[in-house]
N, CA, C and O atoms as a DFTB+ gen file, in Angstrom:
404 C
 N C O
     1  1     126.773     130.056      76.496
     2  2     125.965     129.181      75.675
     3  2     126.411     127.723      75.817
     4  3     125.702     126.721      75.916
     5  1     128.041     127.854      75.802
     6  2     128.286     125.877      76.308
     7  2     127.596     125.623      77.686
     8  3     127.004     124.569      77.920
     9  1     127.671     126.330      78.308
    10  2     127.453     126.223      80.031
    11  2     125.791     125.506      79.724
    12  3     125.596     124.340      80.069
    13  1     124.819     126.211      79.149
    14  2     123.707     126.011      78.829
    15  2     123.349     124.501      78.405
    16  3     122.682     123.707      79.068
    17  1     124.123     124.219      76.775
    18  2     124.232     122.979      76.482
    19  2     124.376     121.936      76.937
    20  3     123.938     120.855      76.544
    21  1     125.297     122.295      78.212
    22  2     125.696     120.753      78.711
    23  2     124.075     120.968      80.114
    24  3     123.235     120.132      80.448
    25  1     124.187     121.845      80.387
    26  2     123.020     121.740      81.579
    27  2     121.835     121.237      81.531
    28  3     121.205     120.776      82.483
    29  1     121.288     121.356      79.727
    30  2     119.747     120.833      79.757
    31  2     120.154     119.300      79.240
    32  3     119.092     118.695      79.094
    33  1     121.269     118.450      78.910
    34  2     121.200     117.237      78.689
    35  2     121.278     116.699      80.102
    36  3     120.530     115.745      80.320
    37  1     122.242     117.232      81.382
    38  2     122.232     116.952      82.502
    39  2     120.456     116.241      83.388
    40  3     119.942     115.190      83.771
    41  1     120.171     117.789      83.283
    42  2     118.779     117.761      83.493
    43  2     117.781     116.420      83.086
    44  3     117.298     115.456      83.680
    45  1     117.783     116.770      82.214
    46  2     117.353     115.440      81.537
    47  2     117.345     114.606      81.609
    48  3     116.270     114.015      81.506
    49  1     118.739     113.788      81.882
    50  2     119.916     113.033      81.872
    51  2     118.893     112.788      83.791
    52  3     118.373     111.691      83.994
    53  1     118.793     113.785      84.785
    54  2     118.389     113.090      86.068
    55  2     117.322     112.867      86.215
    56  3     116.975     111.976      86.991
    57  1     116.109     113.880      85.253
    58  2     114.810     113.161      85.800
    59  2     114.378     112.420      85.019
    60  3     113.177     112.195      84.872
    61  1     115.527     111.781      84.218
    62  2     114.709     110.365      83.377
    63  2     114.171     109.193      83.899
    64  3     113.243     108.479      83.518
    65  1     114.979     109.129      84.903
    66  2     113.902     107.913      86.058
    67  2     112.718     108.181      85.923
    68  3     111.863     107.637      85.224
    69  1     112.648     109.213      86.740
    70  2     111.232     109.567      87.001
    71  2     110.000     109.273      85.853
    72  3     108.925     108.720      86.088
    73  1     110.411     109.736      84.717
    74  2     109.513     109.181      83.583
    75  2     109.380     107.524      83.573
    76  3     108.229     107.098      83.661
    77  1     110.375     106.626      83.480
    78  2     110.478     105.473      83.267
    79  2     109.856     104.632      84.743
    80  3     109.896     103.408      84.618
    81  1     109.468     104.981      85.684
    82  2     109.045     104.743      86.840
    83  2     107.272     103.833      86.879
    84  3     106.124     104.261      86.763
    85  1     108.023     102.050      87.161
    86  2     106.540     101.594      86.554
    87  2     105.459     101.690      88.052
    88  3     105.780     101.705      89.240
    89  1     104.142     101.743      87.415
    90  2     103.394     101.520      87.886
    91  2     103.145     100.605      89.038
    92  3     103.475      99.490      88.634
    93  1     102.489     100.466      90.979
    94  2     102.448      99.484      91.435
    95  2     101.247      98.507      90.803
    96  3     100.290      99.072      90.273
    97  1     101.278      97.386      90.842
    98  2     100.424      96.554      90.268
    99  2      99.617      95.857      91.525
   100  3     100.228      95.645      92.573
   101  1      98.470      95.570      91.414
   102  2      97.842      94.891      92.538
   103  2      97.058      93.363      91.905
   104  3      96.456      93.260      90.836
   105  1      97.235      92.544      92.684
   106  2      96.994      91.383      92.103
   107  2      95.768      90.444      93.115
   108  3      96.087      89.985      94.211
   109  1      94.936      90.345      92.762
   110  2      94.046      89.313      93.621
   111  2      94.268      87.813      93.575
   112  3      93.777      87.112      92.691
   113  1      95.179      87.251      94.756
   114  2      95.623      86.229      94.960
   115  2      94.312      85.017      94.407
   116  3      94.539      84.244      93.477
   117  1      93.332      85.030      94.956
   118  2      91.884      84.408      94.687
   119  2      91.992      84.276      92.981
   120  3      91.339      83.289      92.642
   121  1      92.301      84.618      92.393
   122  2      91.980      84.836      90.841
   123  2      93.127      83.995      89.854
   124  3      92.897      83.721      88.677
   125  1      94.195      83.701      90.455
   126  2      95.276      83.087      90.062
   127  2      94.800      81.860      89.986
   128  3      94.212      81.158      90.809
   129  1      95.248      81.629      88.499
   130  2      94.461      79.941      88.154
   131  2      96.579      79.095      88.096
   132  3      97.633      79.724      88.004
   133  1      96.437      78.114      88.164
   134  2      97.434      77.429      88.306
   135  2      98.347      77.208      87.136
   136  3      99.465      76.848      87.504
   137  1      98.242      77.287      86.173
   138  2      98.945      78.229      84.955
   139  2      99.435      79.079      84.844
   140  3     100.448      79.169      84.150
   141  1      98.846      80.164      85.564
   142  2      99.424      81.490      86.056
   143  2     100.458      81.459      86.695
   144  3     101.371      82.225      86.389
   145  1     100.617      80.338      88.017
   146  2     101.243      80.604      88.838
   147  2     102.413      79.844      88.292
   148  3     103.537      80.333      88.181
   149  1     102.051      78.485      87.922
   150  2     103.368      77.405      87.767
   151  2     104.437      78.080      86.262
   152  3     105.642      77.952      86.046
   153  1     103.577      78.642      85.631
   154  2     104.199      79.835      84.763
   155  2     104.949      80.655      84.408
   156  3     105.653      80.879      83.425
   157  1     104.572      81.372      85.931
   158  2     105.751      82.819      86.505
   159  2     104.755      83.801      85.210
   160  3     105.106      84.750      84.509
   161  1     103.584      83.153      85.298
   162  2     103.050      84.578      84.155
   163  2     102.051      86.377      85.464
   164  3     101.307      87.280      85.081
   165  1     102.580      86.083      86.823
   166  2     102.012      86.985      87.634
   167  2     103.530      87.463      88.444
   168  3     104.077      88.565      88.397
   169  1     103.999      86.143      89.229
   170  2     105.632      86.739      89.580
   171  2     105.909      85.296      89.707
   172  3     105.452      84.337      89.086
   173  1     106.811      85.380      90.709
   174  2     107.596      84.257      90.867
   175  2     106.983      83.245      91.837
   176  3     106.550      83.705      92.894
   177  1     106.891      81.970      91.628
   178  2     105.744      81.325      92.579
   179  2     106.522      81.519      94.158
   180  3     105.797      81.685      95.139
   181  1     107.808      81.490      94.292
   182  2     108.003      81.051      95.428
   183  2     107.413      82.236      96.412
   184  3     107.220      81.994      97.604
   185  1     107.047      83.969      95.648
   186  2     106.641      85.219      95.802
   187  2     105.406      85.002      96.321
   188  3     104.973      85.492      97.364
   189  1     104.731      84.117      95.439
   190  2     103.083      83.487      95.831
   191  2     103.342      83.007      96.890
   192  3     102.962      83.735      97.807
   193  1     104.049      81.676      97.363
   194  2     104.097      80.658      98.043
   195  2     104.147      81.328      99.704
   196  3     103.447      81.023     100.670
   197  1     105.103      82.203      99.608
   198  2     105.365      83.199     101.070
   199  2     104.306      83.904     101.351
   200  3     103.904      83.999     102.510
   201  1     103.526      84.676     100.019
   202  2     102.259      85.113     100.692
   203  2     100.904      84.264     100.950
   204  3      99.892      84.719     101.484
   205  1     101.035      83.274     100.589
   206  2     100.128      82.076     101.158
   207  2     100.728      81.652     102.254
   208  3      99.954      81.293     103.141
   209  1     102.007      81.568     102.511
   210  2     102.153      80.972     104.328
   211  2     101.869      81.802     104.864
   212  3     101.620      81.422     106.008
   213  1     101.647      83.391     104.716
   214  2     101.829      84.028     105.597
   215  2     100.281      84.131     106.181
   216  3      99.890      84.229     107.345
   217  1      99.667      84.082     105.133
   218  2      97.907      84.219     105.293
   219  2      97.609      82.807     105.704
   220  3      96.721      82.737     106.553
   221  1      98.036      81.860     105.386
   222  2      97.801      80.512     106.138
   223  2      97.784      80.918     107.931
   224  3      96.774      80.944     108.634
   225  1      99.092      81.184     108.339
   226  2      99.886      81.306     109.404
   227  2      99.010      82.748     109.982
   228  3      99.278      82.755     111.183
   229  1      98.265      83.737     109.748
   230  2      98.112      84.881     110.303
   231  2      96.446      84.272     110.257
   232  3      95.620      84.645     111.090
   233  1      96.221      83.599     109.502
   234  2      94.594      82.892     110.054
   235  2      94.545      81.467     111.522
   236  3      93.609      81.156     112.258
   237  1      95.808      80.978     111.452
   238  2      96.089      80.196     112.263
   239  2      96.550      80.893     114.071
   240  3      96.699      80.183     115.065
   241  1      96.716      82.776     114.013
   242  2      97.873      83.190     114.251
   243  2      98.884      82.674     115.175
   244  3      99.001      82.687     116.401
   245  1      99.751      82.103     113.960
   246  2     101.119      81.493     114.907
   247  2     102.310      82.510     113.875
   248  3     102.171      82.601     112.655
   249  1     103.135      83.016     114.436
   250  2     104.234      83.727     113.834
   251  2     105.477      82.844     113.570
   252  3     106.590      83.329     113.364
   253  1     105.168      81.271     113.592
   254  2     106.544      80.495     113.111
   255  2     106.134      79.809     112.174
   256  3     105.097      79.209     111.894
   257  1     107.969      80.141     111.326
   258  2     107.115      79.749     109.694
   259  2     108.645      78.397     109.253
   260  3     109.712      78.798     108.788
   261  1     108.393      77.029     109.511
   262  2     109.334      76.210     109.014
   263  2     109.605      76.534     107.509
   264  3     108.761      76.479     106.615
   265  1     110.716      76.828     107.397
   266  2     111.600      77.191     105.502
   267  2     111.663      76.138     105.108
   268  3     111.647      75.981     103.887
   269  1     111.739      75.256     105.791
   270  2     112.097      73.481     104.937
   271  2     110.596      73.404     104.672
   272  3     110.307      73.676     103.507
   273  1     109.883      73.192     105.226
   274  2     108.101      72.913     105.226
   275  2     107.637      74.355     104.225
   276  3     106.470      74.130     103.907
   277  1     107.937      75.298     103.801
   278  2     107.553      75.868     102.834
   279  2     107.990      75.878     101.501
   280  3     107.296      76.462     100.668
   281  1     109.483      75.085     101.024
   282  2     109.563      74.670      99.844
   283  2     108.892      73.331      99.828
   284  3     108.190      72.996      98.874
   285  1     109.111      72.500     100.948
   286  2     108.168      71.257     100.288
   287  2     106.117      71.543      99.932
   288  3     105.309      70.829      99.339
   289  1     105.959      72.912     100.640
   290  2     104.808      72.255     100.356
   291  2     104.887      73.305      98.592
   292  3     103.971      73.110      97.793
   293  1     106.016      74.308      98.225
   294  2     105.898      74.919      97.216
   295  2     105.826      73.865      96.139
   296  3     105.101      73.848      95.145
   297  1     106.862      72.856      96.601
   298  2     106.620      71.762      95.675
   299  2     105.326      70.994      95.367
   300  3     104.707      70.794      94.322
   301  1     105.146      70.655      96.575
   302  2     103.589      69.579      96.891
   303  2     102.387      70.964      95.648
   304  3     101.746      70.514      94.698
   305  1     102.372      72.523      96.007
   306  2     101.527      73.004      94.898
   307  2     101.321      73.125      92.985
   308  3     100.405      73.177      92.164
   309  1     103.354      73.121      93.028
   310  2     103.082      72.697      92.131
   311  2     103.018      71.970      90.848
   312  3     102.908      72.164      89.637
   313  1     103.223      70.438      92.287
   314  2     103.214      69.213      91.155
   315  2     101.373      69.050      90.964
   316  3     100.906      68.291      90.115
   317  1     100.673      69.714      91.703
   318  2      98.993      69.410      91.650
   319  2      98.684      70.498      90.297
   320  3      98.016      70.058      89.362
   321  1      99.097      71.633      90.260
   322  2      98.760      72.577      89.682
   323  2      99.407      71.925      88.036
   324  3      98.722      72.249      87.065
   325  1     100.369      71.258      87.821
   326  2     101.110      71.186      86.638
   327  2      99.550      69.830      86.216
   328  3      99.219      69.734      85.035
   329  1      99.018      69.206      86.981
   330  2      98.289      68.267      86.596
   331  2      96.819      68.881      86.400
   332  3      96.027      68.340      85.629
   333  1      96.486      70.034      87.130
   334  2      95.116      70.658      86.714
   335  2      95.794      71.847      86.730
   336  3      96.027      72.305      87.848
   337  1      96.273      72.631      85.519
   338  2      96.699      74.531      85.225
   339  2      95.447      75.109      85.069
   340  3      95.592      76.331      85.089
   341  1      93.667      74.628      84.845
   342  2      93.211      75.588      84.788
   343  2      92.219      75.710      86.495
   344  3      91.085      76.179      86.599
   345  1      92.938      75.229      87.464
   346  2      92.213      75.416      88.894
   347  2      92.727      76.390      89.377
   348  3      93.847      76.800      89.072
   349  1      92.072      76.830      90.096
   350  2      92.699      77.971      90.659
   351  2      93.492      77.961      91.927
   352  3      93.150      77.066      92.700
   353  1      94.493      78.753      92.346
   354  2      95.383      78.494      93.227
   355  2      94.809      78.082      94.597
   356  3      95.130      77.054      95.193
   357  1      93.818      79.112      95.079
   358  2      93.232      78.997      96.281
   359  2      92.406      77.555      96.072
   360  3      91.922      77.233      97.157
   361  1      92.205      76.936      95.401
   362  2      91.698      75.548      95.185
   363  2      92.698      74.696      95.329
   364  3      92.518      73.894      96.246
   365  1      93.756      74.580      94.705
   366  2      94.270      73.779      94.486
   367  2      94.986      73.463      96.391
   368  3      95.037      72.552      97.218
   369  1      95.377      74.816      96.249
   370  2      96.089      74.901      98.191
   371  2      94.870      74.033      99.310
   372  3      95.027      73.192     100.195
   373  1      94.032      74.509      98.920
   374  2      92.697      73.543      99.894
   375  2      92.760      72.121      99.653
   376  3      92.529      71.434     100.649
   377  1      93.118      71.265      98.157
   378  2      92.812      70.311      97.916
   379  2      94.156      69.883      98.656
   380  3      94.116      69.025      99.538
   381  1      95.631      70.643      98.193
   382  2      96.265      69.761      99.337
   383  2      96.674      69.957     100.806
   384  3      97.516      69.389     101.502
   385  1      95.987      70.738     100.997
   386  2      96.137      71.163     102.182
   387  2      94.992      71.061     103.241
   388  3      95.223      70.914     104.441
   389  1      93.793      71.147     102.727
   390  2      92.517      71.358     103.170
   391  2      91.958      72.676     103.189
   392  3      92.472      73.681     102.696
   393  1      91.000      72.607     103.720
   394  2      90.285      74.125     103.480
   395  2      90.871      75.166     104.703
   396  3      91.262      74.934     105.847
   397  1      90.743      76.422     103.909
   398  2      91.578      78.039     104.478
   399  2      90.216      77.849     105.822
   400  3      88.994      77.743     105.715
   401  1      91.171      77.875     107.075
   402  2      89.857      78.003     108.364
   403  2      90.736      79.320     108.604
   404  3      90.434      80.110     109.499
């Protein structure tokens, strides 16, 4: 009967992950208004910022990505975005960047 006791807290005790295990979340980049982003109310901008070079860069396709030239332009987004929070990201990236070809 001890043998028992300690076995079902064990149990328990391993597939509690499994219960606590969140959900993947999917997010439509397009929909992010600049509040959102300068925020951290979706993730972390610099999280945004990499998946916008990368879609910049895979519409351009060139596979080289300057790290110095992607915090400045993280910056360049969002000192525009802190001045208009309700535009939306993909706007705001066109206005300083120009338009997604």
């Amino acid at each position: 009967m001890k043998r028992l006791r300690l076995t079902i807290p064990a149990i328990l005790l391993a597939l509690s992950p499994w219960s606590s295990a969140s959900a993947q979340v999917s997010v439509d980049i397009a929909k992010i208004t600049c509040d959102q982003f300068t925020l951290y109310k979706v993730t972390d901008p610099q999280n945004i910022a990499i998946w916008l070079s990368g879609y910049y860069h895979g519409l351009h396709k060139t596979t080289v990505i300057d790290t110095q030239a992607l915090s400045d332009n993280l910056r360049k987004i969002k000192d525009y975005c802190n001045l208009k929070p309700a535009e939306t990201l993909f706007k705001a990236v066109e206005t300083v960047f120009g338009p997604l070809q």
